[in-house]
Residue frames as a rotation matrix with the C-alpha (Angstrom) as fourth column:
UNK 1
-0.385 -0.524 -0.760 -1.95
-0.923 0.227 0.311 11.08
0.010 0.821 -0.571 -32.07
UNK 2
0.469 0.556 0.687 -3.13
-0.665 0.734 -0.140 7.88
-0.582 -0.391 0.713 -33.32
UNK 3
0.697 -0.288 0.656 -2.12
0.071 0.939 0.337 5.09
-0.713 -0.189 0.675 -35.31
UNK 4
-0.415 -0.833 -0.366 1.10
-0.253 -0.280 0.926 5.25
-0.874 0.477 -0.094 -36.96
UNK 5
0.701 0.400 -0.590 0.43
-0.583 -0.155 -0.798 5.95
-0.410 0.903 0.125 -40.97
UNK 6
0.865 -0.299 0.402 2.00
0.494 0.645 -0.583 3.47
-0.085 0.704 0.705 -43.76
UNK 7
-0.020 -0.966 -0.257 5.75
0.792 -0.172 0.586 3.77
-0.611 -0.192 0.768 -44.25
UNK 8
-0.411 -0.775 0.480 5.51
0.911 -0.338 0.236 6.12
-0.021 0.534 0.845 -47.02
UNK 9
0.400 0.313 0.861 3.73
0.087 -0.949 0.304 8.65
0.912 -0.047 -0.407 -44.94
UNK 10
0.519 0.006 -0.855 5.94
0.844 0.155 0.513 8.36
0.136 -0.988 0.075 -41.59
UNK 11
-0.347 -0.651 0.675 8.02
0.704 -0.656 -0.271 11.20
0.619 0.381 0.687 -42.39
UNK 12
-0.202 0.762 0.615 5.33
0.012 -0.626 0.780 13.50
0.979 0.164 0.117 -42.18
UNK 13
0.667 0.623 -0.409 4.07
0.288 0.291 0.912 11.89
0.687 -0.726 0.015 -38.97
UNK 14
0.449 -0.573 -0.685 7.53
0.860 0.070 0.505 11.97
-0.241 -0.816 0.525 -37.09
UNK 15
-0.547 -0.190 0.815 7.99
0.211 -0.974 -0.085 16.00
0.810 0.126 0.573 -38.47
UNK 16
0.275 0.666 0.693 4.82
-0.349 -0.602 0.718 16.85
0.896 -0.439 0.066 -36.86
UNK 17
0.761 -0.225 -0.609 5.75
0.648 0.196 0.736 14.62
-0.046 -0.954 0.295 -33.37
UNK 18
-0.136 -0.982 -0.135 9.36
0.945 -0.087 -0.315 16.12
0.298 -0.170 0.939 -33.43
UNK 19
-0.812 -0.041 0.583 7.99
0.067 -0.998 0.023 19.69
0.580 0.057 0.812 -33.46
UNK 20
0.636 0.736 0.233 5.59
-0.122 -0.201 0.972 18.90
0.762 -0.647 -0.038 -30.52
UNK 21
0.607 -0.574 -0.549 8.46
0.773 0.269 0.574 17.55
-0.182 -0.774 0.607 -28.31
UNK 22
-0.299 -0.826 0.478 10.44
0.498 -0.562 -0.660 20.69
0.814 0.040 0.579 -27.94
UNK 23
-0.158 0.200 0.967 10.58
-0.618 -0.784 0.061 22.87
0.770 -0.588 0.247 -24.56
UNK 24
-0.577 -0.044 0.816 9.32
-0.792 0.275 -0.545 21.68
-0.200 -0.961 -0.193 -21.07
UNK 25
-0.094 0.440 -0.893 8.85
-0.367 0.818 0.442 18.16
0.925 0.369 0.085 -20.07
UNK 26
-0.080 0.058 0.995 7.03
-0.968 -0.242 -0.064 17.66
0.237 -0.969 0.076 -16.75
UNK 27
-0.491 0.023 -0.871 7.36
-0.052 0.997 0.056 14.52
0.870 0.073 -0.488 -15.43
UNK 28
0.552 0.619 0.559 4.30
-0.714 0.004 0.700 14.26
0.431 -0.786 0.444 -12.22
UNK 29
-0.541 -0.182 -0.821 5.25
0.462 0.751 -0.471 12.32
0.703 -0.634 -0.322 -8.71
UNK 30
0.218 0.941 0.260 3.12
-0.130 -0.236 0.963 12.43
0.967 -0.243 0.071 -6.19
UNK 31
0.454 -0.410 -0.791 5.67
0.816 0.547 0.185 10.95
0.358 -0.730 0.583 -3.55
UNK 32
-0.425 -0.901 0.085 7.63
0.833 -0.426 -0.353 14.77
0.355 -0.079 0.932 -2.85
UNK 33
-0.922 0.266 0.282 4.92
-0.381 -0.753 -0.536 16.90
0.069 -0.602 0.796 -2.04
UNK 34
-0.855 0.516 0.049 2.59
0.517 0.855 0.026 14.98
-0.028 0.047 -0.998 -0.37
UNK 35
0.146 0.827 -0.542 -0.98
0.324 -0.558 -0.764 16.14
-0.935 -0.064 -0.349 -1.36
UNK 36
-0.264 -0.450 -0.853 0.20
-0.610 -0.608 0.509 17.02
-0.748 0.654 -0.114 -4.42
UNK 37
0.293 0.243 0.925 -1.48
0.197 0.931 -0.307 14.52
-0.936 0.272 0.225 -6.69
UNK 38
-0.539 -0.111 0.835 -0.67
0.815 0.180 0.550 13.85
-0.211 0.977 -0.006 -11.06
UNK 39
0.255 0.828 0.499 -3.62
0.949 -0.314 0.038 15.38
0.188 0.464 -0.866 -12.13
UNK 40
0.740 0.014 -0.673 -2.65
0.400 -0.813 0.423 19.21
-0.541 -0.582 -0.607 -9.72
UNK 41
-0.235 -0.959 -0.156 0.89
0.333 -0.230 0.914 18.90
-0.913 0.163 0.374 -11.10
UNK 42
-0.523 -0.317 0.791 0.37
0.786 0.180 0.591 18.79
-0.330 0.931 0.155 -14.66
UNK 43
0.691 0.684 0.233 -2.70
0.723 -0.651 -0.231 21.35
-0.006 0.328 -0.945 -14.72
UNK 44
0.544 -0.114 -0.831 -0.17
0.353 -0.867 0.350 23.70
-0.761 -0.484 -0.432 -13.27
UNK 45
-0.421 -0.803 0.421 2.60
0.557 0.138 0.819 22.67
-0.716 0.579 0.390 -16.14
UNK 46
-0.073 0.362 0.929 0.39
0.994 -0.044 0.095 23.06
0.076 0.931 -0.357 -18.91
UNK 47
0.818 0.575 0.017 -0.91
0.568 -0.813 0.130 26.66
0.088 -0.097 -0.991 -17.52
UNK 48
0.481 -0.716 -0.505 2.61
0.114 -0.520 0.846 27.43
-0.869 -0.465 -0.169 -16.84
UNK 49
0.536 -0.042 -0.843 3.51
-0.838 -0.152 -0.524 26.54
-0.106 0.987 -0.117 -20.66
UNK 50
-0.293 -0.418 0.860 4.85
-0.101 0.908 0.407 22.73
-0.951 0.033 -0.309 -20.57
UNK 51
0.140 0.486 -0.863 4.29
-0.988 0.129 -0.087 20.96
0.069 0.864 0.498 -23.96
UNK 52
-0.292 -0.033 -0.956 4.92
-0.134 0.991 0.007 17.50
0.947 0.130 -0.294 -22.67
UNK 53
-0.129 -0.193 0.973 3.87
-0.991 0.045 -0.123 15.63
-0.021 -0.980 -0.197 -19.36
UNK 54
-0.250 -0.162 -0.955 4.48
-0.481 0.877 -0.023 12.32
0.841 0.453 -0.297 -18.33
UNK 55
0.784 0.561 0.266 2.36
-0.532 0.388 0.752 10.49
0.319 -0.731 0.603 -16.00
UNK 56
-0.342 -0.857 -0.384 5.16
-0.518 0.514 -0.684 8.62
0.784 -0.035 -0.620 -13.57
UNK 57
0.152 0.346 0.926 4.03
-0.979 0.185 0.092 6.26
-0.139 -0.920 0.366 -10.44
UNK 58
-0.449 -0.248 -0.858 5.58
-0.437 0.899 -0.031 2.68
0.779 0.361 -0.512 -10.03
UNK 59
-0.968 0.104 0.229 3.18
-0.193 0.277 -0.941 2.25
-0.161 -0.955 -0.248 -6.92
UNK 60
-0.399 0.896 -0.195 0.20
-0.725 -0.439 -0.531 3.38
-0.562 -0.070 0.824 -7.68
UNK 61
-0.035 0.443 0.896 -2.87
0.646 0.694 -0.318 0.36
-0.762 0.568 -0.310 -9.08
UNK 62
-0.883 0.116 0.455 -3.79
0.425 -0.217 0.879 0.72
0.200 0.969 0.143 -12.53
UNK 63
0.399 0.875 -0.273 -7.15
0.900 -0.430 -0.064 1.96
-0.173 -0.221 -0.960 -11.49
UNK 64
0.535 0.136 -0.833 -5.89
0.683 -0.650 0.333 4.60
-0.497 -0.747 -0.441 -9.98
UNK 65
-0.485 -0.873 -0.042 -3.51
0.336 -0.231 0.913 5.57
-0.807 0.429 0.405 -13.02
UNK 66
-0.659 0.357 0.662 -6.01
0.707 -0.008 0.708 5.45
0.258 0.934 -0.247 -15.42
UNK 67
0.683 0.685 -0.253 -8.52
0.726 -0.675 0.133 7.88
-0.080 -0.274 -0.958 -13.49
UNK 68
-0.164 -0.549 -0.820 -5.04
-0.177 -0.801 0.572 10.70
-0.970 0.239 0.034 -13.58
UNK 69
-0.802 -0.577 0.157 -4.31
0.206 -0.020 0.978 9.68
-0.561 0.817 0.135 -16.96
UNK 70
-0.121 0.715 0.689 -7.78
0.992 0.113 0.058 10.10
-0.036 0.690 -0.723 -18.27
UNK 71
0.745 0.509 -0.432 -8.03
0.565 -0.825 0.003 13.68
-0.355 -0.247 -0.902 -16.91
UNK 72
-0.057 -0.995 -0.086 -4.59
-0.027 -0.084 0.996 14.19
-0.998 0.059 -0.022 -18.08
UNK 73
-0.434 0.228 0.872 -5.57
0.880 0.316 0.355 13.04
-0.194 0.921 -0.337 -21.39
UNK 74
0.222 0.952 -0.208 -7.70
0.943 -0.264 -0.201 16.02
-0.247 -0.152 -0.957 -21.36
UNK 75
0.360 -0.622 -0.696 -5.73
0.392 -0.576 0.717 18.24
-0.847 -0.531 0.037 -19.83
UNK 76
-0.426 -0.832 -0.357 -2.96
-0.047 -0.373 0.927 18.06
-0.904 0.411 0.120 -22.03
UNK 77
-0.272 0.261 0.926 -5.48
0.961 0.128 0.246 17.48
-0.054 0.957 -0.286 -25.33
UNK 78
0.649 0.674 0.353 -7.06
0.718 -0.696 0.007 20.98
0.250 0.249 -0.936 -24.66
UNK 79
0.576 -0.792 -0.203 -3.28
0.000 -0.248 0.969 22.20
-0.817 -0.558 -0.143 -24.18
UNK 80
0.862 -0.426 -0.274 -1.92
-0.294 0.018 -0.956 20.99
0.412 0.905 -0.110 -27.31
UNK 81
0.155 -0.629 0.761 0.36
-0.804 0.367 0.467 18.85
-0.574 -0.685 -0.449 -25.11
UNK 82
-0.201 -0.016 -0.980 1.92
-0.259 0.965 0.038 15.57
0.945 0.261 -0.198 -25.61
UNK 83
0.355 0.058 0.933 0.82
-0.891 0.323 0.319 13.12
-0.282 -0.945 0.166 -22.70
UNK 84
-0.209 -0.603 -0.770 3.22
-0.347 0.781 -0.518 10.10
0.914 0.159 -0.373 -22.07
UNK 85
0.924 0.310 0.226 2.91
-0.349 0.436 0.829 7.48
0.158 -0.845 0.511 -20.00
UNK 86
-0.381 -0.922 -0.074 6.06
-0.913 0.387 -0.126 6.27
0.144 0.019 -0.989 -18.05
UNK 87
-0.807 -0.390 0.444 6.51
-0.489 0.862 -0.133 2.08
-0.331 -0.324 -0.886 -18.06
UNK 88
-0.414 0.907 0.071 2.75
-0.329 -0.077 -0.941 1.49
-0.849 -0.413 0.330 -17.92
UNK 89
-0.965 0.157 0.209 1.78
0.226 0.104 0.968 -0.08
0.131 0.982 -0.136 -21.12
UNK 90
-0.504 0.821 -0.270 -1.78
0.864 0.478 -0.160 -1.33
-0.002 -0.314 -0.950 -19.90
UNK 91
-0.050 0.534 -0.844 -2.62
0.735 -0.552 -0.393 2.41
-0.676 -0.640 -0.365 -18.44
UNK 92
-0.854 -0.264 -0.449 -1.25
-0.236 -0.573 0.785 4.31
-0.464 0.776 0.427 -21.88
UNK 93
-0.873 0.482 0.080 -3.27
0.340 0.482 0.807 2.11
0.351 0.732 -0.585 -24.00
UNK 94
-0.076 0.943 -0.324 -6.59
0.997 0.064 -0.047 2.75
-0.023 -0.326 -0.945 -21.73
UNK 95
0.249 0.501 -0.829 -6.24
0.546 -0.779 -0.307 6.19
-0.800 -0.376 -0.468 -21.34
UNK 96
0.648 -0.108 0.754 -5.47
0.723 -0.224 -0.654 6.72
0.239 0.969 -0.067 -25.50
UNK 97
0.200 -0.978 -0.056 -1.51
0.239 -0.007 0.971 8.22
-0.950 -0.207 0.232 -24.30
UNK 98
0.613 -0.409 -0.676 0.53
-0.782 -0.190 -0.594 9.81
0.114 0.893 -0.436 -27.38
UNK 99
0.347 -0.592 -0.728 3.02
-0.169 0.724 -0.669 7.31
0.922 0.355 0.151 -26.03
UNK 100
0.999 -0.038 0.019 4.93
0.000 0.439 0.898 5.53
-0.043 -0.898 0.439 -23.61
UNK 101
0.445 -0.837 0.319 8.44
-0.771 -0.539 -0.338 5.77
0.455 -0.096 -0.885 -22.06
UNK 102
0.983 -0.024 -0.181 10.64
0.088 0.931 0.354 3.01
0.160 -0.364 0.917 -20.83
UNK 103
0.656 -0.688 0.310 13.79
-0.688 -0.377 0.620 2.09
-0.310 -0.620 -0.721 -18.97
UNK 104
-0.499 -0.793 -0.350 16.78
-0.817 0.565 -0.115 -0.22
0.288 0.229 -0.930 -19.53
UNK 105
-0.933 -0.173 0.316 15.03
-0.322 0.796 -0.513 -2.46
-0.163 -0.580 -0.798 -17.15
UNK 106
-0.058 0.968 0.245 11.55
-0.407 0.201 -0.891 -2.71
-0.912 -0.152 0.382 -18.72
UNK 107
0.235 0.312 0.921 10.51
0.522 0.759 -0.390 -4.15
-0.820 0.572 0.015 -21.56
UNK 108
-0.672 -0.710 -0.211 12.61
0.393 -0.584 0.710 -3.51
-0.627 0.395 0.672 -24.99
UNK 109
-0.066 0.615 -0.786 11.09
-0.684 -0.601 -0.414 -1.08
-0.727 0.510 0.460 -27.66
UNK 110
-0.802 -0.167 -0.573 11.44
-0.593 0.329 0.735 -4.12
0.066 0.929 -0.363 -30.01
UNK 111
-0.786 0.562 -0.256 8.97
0.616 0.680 -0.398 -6.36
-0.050 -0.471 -0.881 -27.69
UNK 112
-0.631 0.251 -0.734 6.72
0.311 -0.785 -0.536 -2.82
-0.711 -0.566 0.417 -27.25
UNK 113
-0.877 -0.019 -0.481 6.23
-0.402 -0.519 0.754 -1.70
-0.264 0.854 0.447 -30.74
UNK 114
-0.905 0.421 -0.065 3.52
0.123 0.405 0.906 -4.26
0.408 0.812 -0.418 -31.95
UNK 115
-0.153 0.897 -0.413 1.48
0.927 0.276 0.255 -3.72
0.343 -0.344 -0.874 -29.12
UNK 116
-0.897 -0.320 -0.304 1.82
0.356 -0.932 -0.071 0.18
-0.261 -0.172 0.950 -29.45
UNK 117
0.335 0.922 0.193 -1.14
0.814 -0.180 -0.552 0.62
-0.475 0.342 -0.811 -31.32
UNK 118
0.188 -0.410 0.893 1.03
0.961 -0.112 -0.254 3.20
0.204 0.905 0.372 -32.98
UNK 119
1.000 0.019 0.017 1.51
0.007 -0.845 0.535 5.53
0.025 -0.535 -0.844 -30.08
UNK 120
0.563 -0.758 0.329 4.58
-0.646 -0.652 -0.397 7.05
0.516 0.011 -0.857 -29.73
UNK 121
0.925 -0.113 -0.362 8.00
0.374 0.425 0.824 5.50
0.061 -0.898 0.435 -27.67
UNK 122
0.673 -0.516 0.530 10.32
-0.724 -0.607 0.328 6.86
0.152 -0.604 -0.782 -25.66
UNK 123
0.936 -0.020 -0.351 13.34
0.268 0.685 0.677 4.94
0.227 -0.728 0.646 -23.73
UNK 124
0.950 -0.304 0.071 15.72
-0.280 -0.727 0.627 5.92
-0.139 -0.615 -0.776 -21.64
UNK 125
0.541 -0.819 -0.194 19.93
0.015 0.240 -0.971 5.86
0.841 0.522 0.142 -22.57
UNK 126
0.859 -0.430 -0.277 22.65
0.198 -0.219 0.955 6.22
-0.471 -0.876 -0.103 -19.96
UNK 127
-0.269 -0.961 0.066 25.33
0.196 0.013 0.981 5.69
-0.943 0.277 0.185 -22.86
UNK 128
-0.349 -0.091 -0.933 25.87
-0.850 -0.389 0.355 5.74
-0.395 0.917 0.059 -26.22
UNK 129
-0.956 -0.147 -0.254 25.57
-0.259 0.828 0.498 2.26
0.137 0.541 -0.829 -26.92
UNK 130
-0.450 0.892 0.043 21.98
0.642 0.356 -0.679 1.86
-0.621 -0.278 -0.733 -24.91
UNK 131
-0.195 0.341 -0.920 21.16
-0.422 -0.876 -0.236 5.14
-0.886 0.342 0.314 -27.31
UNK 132
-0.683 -0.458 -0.569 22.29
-0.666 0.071 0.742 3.30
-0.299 0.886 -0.354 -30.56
UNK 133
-0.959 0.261 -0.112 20.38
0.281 0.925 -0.256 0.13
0.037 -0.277 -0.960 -29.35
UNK 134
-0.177 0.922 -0.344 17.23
0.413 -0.247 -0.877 1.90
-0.893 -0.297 -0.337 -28.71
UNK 135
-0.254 0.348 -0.902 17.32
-0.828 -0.560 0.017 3.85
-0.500 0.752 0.431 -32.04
UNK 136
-0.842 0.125 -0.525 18.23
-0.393 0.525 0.755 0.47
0.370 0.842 -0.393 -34.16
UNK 137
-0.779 0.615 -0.127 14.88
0.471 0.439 -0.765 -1.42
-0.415 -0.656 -0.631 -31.63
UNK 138
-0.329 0.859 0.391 12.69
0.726 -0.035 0.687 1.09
0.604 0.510 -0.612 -33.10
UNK 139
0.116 0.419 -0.901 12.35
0.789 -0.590 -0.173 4.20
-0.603 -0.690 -0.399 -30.55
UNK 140
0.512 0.243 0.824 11.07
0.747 -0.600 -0.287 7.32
0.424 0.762 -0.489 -31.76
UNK 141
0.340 -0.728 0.596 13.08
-0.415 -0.684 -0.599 9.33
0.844 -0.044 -0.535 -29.56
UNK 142
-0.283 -0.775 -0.565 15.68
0.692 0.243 -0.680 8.89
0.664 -0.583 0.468 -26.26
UNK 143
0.853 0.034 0.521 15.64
-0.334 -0.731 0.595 10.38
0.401 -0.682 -0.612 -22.63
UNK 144
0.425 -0.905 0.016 19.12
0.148 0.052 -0.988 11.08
0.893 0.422 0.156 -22.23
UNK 145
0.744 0.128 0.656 20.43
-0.592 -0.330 0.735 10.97
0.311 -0.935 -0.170 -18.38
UNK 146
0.901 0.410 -0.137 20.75
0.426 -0.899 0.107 11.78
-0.079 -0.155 -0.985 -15.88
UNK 147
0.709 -0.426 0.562 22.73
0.271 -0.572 -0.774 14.86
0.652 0.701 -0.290 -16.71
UNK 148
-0.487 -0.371 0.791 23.49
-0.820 -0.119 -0.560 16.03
0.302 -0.921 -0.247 -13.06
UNK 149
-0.887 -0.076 -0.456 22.96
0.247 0.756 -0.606 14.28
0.391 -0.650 -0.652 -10.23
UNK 150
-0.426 0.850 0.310 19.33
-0.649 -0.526 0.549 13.54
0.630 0.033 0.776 -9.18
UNK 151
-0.985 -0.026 0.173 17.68
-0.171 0.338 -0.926 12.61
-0.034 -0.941 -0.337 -5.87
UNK 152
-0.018 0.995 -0.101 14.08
-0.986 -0.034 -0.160 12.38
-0.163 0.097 0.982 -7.68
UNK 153
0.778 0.282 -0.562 14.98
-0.400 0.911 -0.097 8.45
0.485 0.300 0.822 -8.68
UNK 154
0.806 -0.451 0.382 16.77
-0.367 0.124 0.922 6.08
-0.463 -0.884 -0.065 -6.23
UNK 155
0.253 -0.654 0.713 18.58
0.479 0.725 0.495 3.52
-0.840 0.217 0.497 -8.70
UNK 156
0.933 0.127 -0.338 19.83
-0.033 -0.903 -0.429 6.23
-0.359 0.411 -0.838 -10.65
UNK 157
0.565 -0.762 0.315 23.06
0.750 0.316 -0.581 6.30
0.343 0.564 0.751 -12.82
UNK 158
-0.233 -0.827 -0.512 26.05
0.792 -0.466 0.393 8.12
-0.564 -0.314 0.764 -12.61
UNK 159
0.629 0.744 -0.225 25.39
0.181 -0.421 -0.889 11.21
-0.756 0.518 -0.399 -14.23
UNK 160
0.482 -0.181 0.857 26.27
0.787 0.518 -0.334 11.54
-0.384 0.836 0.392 -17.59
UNK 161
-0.490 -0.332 -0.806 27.05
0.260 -0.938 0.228 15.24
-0.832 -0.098 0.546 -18.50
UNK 162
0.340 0.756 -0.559 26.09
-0.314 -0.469 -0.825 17.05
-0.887 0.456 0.078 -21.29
UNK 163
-0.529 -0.829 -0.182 28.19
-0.500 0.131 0.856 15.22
-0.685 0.544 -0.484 -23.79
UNK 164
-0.808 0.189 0.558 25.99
0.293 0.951 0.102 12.37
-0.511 0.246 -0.824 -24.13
UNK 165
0.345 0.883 -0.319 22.88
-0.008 -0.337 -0.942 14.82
-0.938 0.328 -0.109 -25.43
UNK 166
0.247 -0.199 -0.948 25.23
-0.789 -0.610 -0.078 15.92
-0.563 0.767 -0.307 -28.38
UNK 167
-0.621 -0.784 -0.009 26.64
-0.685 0.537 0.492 12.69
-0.381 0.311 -0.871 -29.15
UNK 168
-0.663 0.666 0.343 23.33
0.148 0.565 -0.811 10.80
-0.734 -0.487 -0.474 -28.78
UNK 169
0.534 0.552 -0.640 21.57
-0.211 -0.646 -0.733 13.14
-0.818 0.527 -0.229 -31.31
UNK 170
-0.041 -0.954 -0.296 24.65
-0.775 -0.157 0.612 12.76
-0.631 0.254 -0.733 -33.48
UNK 171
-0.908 -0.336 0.252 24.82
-0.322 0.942 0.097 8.85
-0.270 0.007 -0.963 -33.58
UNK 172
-0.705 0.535 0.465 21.19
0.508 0.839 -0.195 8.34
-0.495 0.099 -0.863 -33.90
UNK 173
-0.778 0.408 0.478 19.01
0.277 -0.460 0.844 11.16
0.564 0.789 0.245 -35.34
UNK 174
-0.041 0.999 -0.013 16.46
0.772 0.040 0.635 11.10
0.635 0.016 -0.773 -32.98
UNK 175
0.524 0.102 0.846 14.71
-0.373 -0.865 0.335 13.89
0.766 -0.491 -0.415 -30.83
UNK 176
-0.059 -0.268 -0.961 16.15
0.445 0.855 -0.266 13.91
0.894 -0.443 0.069 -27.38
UNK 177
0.753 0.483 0.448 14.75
-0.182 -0.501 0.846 15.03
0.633 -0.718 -0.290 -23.82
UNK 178
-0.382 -0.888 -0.256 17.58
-0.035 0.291 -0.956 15.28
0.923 -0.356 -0.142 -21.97
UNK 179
0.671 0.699 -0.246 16.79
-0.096 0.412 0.906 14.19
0.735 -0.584 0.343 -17.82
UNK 180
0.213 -0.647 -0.732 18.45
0.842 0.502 -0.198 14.17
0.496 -0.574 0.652 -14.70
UNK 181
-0.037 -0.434 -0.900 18.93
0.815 -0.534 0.224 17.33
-0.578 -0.726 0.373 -11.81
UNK 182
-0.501 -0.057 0.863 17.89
0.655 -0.677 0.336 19.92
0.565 0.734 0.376 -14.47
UNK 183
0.376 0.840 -0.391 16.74
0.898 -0.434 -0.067 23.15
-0.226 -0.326 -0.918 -12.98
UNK 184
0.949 0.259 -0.181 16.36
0.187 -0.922 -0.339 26.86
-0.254 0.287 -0.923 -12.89
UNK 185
0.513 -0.847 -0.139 20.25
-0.477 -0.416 0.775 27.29
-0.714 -0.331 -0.617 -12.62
UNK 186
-0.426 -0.902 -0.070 21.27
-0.349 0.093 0.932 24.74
-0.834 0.422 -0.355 -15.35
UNK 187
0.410 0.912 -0.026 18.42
0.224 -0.129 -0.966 25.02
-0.884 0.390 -0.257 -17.32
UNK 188
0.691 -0.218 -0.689 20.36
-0.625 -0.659 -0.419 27.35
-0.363 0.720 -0.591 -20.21
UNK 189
-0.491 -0.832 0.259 23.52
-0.438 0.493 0.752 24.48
-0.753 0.256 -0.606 -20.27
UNK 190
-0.372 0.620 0.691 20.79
0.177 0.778 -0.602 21.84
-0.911 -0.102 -0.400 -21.41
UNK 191
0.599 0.786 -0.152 19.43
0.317 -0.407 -0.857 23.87
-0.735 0.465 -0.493 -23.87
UNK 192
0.500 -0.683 -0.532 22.57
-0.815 -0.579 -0.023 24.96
-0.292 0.445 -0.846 -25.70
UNK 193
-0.642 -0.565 0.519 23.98
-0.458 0.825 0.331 21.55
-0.615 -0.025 -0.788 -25.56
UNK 194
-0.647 0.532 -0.546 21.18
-0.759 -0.388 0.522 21.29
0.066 0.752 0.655 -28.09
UNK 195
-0.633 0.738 0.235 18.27
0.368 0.554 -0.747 18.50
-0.681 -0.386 -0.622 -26.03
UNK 196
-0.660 0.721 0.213 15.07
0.556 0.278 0.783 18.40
0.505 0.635 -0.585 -27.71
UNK 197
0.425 0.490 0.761 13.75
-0.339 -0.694 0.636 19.43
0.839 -0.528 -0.129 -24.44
UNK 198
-0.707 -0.642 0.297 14.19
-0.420 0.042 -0.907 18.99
0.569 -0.765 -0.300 -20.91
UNK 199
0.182 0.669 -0.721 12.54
0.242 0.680 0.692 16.61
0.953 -0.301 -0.038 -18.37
UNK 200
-0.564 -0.231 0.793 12.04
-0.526 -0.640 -0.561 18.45
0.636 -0.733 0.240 -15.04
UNK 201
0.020 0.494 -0.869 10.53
0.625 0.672 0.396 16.79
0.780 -0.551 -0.296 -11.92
UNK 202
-0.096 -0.078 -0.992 11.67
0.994 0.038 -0.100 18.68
0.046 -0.996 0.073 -8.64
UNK 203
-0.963 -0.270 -0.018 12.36
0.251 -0.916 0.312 22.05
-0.101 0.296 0.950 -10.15
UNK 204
-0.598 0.772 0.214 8.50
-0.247 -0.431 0.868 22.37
0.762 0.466 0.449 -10.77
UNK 205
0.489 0.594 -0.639 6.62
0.512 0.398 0.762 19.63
0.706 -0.699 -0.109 -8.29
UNK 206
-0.059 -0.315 -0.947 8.41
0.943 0.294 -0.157 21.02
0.328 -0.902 0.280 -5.58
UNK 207
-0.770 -0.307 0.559 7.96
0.227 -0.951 -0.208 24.72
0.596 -0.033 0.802 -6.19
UNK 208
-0.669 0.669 -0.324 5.77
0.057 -0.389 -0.920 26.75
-0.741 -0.634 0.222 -3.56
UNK 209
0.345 0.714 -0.609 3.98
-0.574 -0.352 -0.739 27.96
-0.742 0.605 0.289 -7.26
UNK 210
-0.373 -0.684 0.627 4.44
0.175 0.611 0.772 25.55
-0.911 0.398 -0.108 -9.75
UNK 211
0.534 0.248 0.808 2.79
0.845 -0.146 -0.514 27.05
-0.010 0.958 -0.287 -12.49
UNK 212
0.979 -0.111 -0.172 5.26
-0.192 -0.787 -0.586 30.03
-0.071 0.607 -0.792 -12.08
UNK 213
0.040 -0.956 0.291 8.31
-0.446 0.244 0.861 27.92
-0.894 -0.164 -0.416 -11.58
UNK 214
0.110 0.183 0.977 7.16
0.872 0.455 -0.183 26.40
-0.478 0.872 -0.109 -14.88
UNK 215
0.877 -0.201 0.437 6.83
0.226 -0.630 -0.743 29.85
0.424 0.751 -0.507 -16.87
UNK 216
0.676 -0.708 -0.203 10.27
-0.566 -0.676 0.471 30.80
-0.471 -0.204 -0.858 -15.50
UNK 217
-0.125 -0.568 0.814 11.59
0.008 0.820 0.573 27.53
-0.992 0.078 -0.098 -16.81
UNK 218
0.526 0.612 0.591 9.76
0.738 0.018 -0.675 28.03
-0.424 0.791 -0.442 -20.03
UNK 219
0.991 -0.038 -0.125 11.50
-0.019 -0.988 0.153 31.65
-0.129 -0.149 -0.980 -19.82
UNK 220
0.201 -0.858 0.473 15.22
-0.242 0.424 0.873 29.83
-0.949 -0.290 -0.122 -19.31
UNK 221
-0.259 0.044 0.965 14.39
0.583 0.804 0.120 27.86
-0.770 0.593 -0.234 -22.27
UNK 222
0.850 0.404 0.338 12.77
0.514 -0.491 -0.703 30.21
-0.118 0.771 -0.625 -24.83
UNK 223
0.837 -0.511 -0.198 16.30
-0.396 -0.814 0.424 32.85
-0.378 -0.276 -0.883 -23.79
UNK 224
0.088 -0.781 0.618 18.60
-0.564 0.472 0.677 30.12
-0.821 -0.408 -0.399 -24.48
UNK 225
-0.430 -0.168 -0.887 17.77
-0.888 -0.099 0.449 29.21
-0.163 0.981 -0.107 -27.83
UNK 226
-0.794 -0.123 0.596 15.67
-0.256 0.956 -0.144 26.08
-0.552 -0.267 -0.790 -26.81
C-alpha cells in the first residue's frame, strides 16, 4: 500500500485494508527461541497461511531492522501479506511497511499521521477510553489486549477479556486484532467474540514446526467463523 488517496476516495482504500487484516497476525521475536531470527519466523507464517506479520524488536539497531524488514517486505509482498512495523517509525518508512503499530507509551497517532507517508496505523488499547482516543487521533485500526495473560511482554496489562474486542469494535468502528496469550486452545473464543484477527507470538515462534502450528491456527480460525 502506498499513499493514502484524497478523502473522497478513502472509503475504498480502508475496504480493501479491512479485508486484508482478517485471520493470523504473527508478531516475530527473536528473544524466545534463540536462533530463531524475524526473517525464519515470518517465512514460516506466511507458508503456514498468516496474512499479517509484524516486525517487533525494541533492542535491535536500525540497521539491523531494516535488513529483516526489507526481506520481510518481500516476503510478505509475494504473500499478499500485510507487513507492519511495531514502534519503529524510521525502519517502516525505509523498508516501504504497509504500516506501523504503536503503544500507549510511544508516540500518539495524532503526532504519527503526517509523517506516515500514508502507510497504515495501528495502536494498541487496554480500555475503552484508550480505544475511543485512538479512533478520534486518527488510527486505522486497534490491537485490543491483552486478552489472557501473556508472558511474551514484561510491562504488560492486566488482561482484559474478551469484552473489550466487542465493545471496542462497537464504540469505534474500526478493524480490531485482538492480542494477548492467544493460542491453539483459545483461539475459537477470540474469533467468535468477533476480533478482526488475532495477534499470536508464542503459539507459533515457539512451536517445534512453526509453519504447522500456523496452519493449525489458521485451521482454529477458518472453523470458528473467523
Amino acid at each position: 500500500m502506498k499513499a493514502r488517496p484524497h478523502h473522497s476516495r478513502r472509503h475504498e482504500w480502508l475496504v480493501g485494508f479491512f479485508a486484508m487484516l482478517k485471520g493470523l497476525y504473527i508478531i516475530t521475536d527473536e528473544t524466545l527461541v534463540p536462533g530463531r531470527t524475524h526473517v525464519q519466523i515470518a517465512r514460516a507464517a506466511l507458508e503456514g497461511g498468516a496474512k499479517v506479520i509484524q516486525l517487533r524488536d525494541k533492542l535491535a539497531s536500525d540497521e539491523y531492522m531494516i535488513e529483516a524488514g526489507l526481506e520481510i517486505r518481500r516476503l510478505t509482498t509475494d504473500a499478499g501479506a500485510l507487513f507492519i512495523v511495531n514502534d519503529r517509525l524510521e525502519v517502516a518508512l525505509a523498508c516501504d511497511a504497509d504500516g506501523l503499530h504503536v503503544g500507549q507509551q510511544d508516540r500518539s497517532a495524532r503526532e504519527l499521521l503526517p509523517m506516515l507517508g500514508g502507510k497504515l496505523l495501528g495502536v494498541s488499547a487496554t480500555t475503552l477510553d484508550e480505544a475511543k482516543q485512538a479512533q478520534k487521533d486518527g488510527a486505522d485500526h486497534l490491537g485490543v489486549g491483552p486478552i489472557y495473560s501473556t508472558s511474551t511482554k514484561a510491562d504488560a496489562a492486566m488482561p482484559t477479556g474478551l469484552d473489550l474486542i466487542r465493545s471496542a469494535k462497537e464504540a469505534t468502528g474500526l478493524p480490531v486484532v485482538a492480542i494477548g496469550g492467544i493460542n491453539e486452545g483459545n483461539l475459537h473464543e477470540v474469533a467468535k467474540a468477533g476480533a478482526d484477527s488475532a495477534a499470536i507470538i508464542s503459539a507459533v515462534v515457539c512451536a517445534d514446526d512453526m509453519v504447522a502450528a500456523t496452519r493449525r491456527l489458521v485451521r482454529i480460525w477458518a472453523d470458528s467463523g473467523g
